[in-house]
N, CA and C of each residue as an Amber inpcrd file, in Angstrom:
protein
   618
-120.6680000  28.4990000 -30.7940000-120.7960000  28.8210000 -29.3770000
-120.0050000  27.8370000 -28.5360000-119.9830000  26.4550000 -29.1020000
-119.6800000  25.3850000 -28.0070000-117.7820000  25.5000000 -28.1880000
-117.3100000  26.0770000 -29.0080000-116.2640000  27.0420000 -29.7590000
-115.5420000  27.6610000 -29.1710000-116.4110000  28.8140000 -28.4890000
-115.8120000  29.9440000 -27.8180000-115.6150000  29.1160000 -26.3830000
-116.5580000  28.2870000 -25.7380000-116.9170000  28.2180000 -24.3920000
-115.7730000  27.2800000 -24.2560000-115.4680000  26.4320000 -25.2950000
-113.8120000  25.4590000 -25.0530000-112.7590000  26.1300000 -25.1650000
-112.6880000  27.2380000 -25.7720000-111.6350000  28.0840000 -25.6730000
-111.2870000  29.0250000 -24.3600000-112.5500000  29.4100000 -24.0860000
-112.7880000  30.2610000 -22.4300000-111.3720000  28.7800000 -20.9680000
-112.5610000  27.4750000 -21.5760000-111.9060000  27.0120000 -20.7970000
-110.7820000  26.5310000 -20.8040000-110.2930000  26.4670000 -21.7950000
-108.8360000  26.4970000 -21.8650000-108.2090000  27.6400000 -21.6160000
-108.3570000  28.5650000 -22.1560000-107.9250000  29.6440000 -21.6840000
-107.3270000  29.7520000 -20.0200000-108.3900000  29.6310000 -19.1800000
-108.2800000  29.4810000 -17.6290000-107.5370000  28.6000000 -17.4240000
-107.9940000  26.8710000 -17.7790000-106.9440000  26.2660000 -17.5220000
-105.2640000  26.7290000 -17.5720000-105.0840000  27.5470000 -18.7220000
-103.7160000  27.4680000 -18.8640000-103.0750000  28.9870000 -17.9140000
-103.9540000  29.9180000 -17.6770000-103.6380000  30.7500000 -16.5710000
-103.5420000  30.2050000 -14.9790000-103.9320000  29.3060000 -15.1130000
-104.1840000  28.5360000 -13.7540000-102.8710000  27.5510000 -13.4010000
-102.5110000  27.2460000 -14.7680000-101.0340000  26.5320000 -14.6490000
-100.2200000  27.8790000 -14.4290000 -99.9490000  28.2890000 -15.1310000
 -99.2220000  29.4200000 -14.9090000 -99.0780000  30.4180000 -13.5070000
-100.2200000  30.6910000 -13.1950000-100.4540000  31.1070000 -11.2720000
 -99.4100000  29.9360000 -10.9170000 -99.9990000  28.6230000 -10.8430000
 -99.2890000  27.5850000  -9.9480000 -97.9300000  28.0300000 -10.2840000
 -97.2070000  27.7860000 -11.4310000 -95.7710000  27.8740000 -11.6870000
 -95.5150000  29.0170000 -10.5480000 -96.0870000  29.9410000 -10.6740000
 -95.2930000  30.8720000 -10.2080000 -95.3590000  31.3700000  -8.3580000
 -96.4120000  30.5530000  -8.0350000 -96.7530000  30.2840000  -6.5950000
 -95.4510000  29.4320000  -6.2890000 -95.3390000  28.5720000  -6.7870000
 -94.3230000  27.5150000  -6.3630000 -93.2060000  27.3100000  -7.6430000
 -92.5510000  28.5310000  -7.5950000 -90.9440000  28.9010000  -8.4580000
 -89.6360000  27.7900000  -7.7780000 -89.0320000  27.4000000  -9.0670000
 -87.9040000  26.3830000  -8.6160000 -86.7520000  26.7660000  -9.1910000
 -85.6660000  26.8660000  -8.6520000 -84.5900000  27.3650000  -8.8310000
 -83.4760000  26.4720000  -9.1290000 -82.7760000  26.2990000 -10.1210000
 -81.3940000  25.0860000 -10.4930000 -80.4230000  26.1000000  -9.2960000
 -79.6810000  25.2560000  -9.0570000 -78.4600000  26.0080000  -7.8210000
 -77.1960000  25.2150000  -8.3940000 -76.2920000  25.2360000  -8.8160000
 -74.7240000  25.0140000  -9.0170000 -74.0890000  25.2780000  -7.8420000
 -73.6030000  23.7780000  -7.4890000 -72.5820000  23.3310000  -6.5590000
 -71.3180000  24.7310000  -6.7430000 -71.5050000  25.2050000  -5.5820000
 -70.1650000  25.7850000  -5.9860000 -69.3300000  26.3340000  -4.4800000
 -68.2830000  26.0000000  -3.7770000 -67.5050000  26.7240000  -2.7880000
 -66.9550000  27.1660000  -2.5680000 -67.1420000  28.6160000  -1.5470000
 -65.9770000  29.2960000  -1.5260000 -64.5050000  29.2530000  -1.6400000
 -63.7850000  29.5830000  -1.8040000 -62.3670000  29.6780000  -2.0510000
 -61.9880000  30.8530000  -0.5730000 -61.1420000  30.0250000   0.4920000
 -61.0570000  30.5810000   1.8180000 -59.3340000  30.8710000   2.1710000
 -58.6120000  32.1020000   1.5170000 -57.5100000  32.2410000   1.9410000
 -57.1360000  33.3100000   3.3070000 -56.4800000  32.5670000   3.8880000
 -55.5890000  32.6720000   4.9530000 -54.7640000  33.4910000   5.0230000
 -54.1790000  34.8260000   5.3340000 -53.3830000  35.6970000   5.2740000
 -52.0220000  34.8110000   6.3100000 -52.5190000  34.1380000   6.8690000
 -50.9360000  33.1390000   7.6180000 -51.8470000  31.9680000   7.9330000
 -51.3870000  31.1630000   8.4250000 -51.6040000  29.6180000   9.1080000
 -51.3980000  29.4500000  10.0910000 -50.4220000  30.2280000  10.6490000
 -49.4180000  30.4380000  11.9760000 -49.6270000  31.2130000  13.0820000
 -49.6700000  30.9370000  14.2350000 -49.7980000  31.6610000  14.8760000
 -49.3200000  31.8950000  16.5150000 -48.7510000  32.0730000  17.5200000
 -48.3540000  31.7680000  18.6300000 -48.8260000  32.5460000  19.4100000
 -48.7950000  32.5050000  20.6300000 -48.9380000  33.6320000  21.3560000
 -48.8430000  32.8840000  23.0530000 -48.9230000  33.7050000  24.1240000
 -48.3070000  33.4780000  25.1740000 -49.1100000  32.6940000  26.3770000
 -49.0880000  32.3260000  26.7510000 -50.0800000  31.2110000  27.9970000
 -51.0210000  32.3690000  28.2230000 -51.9790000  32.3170000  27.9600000
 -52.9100000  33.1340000  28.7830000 -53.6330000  34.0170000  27.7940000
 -52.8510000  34.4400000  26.9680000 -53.5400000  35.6100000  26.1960000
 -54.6070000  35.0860000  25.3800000 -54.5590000  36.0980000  24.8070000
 -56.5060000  36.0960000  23.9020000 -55.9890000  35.3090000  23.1070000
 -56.9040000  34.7930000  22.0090000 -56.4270000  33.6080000  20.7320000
 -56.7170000  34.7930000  19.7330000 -55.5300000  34.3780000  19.1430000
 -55.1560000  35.3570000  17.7430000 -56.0420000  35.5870000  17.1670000
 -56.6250000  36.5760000  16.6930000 -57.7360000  37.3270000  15.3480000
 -56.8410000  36.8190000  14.3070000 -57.3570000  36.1590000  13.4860000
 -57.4220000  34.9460000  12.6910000 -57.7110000  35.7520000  11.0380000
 -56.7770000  36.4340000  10.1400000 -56.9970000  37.2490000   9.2030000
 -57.2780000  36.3390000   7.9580000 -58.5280000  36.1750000   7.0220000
 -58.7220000  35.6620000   6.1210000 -59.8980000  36.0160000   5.2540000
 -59.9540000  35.7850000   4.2160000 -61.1260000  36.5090000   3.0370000
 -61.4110000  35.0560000   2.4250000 -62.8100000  35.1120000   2.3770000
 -63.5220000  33.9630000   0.9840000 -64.2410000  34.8070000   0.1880000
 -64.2550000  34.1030000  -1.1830000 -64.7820000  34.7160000  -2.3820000
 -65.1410000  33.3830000  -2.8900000 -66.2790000  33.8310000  -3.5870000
 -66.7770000  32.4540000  -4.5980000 -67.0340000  33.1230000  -5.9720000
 -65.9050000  32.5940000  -6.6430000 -66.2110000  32.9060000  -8.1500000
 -66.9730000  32.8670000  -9.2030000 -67.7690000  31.4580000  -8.8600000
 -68.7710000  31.6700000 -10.1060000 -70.0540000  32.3000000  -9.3780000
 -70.2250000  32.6100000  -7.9850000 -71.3610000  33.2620000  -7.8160000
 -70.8160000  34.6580000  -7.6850000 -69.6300000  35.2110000  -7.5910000
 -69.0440000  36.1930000  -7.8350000 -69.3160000  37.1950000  -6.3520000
 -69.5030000  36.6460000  -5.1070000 -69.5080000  36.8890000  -3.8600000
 -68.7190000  36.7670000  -3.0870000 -68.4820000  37.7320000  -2.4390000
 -67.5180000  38.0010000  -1.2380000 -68.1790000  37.5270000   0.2230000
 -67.4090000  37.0940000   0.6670000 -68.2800000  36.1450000   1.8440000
 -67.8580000  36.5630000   3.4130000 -68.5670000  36.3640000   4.3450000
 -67.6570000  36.3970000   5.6470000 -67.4720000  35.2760000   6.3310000
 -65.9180000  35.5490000   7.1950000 -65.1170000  34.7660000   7.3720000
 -65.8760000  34.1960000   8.7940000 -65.9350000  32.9370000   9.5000000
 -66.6010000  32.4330000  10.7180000 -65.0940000  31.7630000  11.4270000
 -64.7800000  32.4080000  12.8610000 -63.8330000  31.4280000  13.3260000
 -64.3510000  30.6550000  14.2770000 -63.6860000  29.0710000  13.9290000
 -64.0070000  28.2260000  14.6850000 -62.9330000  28.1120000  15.9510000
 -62.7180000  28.7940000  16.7950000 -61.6500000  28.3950000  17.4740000
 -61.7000000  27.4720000  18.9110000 -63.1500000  26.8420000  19.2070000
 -63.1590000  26.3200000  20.6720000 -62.0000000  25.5830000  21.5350000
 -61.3650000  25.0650000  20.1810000 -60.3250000  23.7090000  20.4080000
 -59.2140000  24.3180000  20.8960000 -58.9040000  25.4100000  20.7530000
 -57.8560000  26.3240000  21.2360000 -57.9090000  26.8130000  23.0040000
 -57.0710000  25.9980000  23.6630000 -56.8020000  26.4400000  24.9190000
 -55.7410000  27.2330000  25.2680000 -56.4190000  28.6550000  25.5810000
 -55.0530000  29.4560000  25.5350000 -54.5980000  29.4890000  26.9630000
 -55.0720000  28.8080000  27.9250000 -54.5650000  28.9070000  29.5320000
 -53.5030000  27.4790000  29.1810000 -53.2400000  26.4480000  28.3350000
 -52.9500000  25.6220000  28.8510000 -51.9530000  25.4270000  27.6780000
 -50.1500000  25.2890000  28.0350000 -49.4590000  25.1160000  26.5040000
 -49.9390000  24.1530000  25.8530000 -49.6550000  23.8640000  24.4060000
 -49.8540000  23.2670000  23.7410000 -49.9380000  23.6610000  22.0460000
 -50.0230000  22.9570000  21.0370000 -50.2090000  23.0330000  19.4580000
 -51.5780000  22.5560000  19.1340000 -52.6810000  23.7260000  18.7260000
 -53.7800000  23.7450000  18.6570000 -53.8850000  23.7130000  17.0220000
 -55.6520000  23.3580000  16.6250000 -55.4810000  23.9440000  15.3510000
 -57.1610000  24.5390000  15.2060000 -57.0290000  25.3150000  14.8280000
 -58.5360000  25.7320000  14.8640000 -59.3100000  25.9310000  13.0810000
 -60.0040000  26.7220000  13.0230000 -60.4170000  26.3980000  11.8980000
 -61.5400000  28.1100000  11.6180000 -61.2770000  27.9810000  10.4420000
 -62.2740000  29.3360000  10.0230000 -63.4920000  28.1890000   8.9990000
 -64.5520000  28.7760000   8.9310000 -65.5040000  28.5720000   7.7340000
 -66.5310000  29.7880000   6.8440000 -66.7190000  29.1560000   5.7330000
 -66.9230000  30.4090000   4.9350000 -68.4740000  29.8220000   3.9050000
 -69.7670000  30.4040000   4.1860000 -70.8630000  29.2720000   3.5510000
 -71.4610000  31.3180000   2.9790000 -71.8310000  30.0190000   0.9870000
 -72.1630000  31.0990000   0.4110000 -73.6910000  31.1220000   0.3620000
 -74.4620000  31.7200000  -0.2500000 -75.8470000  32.5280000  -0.1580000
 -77.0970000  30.5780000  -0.4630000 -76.1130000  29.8610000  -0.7650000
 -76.9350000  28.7230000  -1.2270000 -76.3690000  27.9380000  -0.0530000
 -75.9400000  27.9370000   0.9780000 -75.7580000  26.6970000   1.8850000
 -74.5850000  26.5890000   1.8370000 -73.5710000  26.3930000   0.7350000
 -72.0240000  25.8340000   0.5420000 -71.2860000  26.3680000   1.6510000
 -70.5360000  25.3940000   2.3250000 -69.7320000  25.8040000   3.0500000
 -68.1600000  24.8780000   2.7760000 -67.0080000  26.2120000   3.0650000
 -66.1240000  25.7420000   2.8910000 -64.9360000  26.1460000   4.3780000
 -63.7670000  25.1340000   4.7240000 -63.0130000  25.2660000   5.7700000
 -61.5310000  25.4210000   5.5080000 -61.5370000  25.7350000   6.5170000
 -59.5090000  26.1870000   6.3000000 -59.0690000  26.0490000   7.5780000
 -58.0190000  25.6140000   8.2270000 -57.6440000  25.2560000   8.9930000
 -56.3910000  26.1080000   9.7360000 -55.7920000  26.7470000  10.7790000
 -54.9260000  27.2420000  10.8330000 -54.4820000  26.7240000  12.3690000
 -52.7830000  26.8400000  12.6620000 -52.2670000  26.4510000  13.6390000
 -51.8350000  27.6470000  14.7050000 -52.3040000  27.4960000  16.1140000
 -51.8110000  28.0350000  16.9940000 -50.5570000  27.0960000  18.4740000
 -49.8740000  27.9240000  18.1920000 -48.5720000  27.5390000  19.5660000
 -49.0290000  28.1270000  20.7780000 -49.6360000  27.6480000  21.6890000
 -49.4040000  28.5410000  22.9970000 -48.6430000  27.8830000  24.0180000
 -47.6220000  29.0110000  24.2830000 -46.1730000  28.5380000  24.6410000
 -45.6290000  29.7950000  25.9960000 -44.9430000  29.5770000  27.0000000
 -43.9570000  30.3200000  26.9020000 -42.5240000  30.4640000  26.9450000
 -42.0090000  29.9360000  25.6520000 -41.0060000  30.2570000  25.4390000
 -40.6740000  31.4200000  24.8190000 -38.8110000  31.5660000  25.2060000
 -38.7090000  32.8270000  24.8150000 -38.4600000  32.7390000  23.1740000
 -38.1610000  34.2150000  22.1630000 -37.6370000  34.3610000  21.3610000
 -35.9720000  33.7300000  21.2850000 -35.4570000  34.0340000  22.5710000
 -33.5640000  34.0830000  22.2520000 -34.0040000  32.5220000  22.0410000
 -34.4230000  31.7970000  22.6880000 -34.4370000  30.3850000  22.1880000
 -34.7840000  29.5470000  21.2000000 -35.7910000  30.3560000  20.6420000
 -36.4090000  29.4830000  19.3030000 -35.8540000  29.9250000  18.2140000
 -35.1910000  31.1930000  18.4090000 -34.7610000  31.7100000  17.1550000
 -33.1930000  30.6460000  16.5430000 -32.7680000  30.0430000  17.7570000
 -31.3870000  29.5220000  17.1030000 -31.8520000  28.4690000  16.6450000
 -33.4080000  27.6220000  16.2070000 -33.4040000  26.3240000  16.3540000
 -33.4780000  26.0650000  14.8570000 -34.3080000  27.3270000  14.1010000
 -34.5920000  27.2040000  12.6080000 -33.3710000  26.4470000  11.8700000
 -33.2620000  26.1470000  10.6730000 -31.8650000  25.8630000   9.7820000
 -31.8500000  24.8820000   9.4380000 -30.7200000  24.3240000   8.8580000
 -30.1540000  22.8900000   8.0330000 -29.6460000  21.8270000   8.8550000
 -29.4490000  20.9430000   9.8050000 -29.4660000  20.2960000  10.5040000
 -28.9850000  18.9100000  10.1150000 -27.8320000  17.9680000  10.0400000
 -27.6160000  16.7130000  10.0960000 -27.3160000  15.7580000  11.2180000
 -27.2640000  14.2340000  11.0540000 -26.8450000  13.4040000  12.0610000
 -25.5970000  13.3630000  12.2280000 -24.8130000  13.8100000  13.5530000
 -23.2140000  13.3840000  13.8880000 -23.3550000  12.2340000  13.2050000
 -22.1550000  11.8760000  12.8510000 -21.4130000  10.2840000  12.6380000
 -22.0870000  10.2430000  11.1260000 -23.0370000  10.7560000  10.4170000
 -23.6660000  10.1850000   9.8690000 -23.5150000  11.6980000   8.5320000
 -23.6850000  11.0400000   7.0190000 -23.7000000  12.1510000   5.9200000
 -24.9640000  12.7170000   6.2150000 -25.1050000  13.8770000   4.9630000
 -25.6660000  14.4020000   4.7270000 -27.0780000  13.9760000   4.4560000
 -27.0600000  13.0560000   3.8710000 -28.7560000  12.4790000   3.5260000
 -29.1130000  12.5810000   4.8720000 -29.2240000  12.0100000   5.9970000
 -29.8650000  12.1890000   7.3520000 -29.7820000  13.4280000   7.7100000
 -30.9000000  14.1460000   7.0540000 -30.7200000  15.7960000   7.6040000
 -32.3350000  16.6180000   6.9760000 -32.4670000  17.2140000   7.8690000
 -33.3580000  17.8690000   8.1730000 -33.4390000  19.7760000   7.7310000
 -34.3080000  20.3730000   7.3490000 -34.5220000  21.5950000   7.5170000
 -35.5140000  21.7470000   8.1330000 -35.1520000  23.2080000   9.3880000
 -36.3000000  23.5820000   9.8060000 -36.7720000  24.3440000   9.8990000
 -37.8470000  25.4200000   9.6740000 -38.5590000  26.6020000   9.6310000
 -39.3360000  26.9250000  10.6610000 -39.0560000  28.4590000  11.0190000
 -39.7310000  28.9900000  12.3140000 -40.9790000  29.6620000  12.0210000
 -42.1910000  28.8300000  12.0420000 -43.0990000  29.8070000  11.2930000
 -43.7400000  30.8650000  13.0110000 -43.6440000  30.5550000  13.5100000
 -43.9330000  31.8920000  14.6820000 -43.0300000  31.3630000  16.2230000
 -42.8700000  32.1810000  16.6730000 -42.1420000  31.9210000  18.0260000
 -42.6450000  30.3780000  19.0080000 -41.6080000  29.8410000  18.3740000
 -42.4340000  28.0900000  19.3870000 -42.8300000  27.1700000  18.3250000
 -42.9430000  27.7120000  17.2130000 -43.6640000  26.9870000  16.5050000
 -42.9660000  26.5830000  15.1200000 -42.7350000  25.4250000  14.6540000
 -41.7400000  25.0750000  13.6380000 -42.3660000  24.1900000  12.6870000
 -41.5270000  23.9730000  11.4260000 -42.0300000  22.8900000  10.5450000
 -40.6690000  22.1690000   9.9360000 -40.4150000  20.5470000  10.2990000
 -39.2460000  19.9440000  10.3830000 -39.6700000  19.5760000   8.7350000
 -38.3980000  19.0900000   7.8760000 -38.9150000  18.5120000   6.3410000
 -38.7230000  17.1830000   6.5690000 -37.8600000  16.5310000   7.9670000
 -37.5900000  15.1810000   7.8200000 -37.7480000  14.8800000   9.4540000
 -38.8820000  14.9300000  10.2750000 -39.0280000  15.0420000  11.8580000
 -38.5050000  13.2410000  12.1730000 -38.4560000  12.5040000  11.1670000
 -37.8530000  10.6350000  11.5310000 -36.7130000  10.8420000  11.3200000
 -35.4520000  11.5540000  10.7660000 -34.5810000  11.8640000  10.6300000
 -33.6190000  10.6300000   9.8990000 -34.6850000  10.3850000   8.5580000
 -34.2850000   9.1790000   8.3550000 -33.3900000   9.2700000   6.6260000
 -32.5150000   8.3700000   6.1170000 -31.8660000   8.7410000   4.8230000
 -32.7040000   9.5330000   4.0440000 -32.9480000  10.4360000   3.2100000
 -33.2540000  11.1450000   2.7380000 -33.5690000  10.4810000   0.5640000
 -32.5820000   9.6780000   1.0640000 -32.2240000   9.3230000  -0.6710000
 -32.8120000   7.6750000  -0.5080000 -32.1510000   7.1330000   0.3690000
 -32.5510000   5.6370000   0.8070000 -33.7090000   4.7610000   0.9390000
 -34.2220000   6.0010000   2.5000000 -35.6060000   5.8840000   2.1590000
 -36.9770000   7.2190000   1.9700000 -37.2740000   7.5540000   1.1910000
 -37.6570000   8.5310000   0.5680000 -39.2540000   8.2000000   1.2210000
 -39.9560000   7.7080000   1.3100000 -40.9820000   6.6850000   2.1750000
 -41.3030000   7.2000000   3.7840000 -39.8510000   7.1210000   4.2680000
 -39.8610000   7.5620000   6.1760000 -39.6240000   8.9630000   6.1890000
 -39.8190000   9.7430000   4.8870000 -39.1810000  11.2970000   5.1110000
 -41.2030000  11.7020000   5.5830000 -41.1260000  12.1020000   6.7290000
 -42.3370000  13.1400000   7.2770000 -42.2270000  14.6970000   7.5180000
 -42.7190000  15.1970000   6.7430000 -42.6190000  16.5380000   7.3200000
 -43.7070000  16.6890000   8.4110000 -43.6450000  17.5000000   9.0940000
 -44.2020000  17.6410000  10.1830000 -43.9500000  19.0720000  11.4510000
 -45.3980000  19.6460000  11.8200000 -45.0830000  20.7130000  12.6130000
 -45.0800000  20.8970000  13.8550000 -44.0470000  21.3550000  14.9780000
 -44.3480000  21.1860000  16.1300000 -43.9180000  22.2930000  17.2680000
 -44.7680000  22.2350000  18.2040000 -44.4020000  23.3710000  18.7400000
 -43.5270000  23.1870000  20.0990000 -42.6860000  23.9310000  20.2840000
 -41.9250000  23.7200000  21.6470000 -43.0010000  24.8710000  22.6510000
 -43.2500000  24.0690000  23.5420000 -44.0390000  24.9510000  24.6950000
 -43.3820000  25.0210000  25.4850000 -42.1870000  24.3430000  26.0900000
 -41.5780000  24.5710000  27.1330000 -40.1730000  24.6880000  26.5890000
 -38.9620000  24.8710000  27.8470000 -38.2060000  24.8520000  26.7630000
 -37.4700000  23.1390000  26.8090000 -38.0590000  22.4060000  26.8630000
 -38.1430000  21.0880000  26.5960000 -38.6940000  20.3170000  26.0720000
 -40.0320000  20.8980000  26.1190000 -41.0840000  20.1040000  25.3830000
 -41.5780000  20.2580000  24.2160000 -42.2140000  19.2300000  23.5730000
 -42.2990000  19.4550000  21.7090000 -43.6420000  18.6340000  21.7040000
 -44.1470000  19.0600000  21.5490000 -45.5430000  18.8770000  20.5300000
 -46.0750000  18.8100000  18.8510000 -46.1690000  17.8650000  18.9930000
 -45.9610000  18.0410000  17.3400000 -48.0110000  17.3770000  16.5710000
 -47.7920000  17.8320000  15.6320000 -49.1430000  18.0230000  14.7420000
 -50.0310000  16.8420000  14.4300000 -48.7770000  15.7760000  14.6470000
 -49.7800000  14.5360000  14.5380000 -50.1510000  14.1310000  15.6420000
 -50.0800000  14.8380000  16.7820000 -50.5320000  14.3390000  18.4980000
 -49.3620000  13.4160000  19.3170000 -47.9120000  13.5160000  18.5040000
 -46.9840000  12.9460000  18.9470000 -46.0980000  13.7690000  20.2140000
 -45.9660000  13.7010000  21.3230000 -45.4160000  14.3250000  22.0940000
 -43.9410000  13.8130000  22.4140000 -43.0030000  14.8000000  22.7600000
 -41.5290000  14.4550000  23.2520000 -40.6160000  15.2420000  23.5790000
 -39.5820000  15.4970000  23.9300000 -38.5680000  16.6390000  24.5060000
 -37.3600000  16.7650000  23.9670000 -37.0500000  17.4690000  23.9980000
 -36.0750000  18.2150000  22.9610000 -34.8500000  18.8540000  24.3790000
 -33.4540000  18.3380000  23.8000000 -32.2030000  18.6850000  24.1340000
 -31.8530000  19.7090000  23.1140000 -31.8170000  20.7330000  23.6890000
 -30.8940000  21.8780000  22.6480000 -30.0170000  22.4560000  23.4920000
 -28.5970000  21.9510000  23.0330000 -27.3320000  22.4550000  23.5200000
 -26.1440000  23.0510000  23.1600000 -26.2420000  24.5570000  22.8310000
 -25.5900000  25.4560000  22.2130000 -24.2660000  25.2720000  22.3460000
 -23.1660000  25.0590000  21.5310000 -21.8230000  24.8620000  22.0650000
 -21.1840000  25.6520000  20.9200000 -19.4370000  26.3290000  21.4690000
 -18.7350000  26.6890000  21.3950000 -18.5220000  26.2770000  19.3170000
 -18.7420000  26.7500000  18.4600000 -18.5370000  26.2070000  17.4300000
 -19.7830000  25.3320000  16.7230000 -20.4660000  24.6000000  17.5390000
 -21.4000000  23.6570000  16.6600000 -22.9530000  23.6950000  17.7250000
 -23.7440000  23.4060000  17.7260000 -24.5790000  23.1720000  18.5040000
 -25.6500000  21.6390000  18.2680000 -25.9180000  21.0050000  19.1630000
 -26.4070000  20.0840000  18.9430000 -27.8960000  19.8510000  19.6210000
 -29.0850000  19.2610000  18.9440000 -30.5210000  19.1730000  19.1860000
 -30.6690000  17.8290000  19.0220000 -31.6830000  17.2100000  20.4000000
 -31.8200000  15.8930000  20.0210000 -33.5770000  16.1000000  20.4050000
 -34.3950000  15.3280000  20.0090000 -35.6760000  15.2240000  20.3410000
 -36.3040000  13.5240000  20.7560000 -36.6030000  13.6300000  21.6250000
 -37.4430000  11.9190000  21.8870000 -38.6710000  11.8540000  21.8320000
 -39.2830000  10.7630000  21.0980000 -40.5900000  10.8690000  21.1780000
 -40.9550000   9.1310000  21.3790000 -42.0460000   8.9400000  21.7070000
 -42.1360000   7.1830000  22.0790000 -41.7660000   6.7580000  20.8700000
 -41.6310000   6.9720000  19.8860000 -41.5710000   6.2820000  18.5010000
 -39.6280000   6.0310000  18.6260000 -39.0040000   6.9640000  18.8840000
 -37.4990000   6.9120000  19.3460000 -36.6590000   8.3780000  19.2270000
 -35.5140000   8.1250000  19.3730000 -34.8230000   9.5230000  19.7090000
 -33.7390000   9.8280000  18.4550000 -34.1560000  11.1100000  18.1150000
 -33.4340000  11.4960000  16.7370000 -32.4640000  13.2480000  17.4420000
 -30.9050000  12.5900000  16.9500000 -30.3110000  13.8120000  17.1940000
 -29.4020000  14.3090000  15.8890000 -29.4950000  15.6660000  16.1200000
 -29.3970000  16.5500000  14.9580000 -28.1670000  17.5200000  15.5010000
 -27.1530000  17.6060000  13.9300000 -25.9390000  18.7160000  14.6870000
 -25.7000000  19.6720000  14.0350000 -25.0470000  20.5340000  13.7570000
 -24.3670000  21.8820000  12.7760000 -23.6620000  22.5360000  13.2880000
């Protein structure tokens, strides 16, 4: 008898653990963050207008979820020129959140102007190592491979790439918060670009 009645109570005891377990369930969670691509980075648009709809998808692979995209854009003043950068974020079903960053130009400059600025670019007086390429990733908005315009081979160290936007058609803004103005003077055969910034003045020919 005294047999059964220790078995009864064990019995309960161990249903009673078991209730608890399952009143208060714990879950392992694996670190894991979205993966947040960007259909562009780039973006411009004109003093005033709306701020660009911002195209991008996150997916997280090992939880195998498709996520939605959040834009952060406050930092973006579209009444006032300038090189903004705003930001999307993407948080999966456990908290993880992940960011991506993208650049806006708000400018008004025209097309006929920015379009001649892209290209291969060296220093008069000076070879080829002092030379620059530059890419137009949206109207106003550029990415220099050598913005110090410094030997290329010499010192490999002072080469900055760097992105910047012309908002006026003088002015240059550039990504690290460096501001300065830009001479672009189309001539007969060659054309020549110089830019100043407090750091000093770098001119470029072709």
């Amino acid at each position: 008898m005294k047999k059964i009645v220790l078995f009864s109570l064990l019995s309960a005891l161990i249903i009673t653990a078991c209730k608890r377990q399952q009143d208060n369930p714990s879950t392992v969670v694996t670190a894991s963050y979205p993966k947040i691509t960007l259909t562009t980075k780039y973006y411009s648009i004109p003093v005033g207008a709306v701020r660009p709809t911002v195209a991008a998808t996150a997916y997280d692979s090992f939880y195998k979820q498709s996520i939605q995209i959040v834009t952060i854009d406050s930092a973006i003043h579209n009444f006032v020129p300038g090189l903004y950068r705003g930001r999307v974020s993407a948080t999966n079903q456990y908290g993880y959140t992940s960011y991506a960053s993208y650049w806006v130009a708000v400018t008004g400059v025209s097309p006929a102007l920015t379009d001649g600025i892209a290209g291969h670019w060296i220093q008069p007086a000076l070879s080829d190592s002092f030379a620059t390429n530059i890419t137009m990733l949206a109207n106003g908005l550029f990415l220099s491979s050598n913005v110090n315009g410094v030997n290329i081979y010499s010192n490999p160290t002072g080469v900055v790439a760097d992105i910047f936007a012309l908002t006026s058609n003088t002015t240059l803004v550039f990504s690290s918060g460096r501001t300065g103005t830009l001479s672009y003077i189309p001539i007969a055969g060659d054309t020549t670009m110089t830019y100043a910034t407090p750091t000093g003045s770098v001119t470029f020919a072709r």
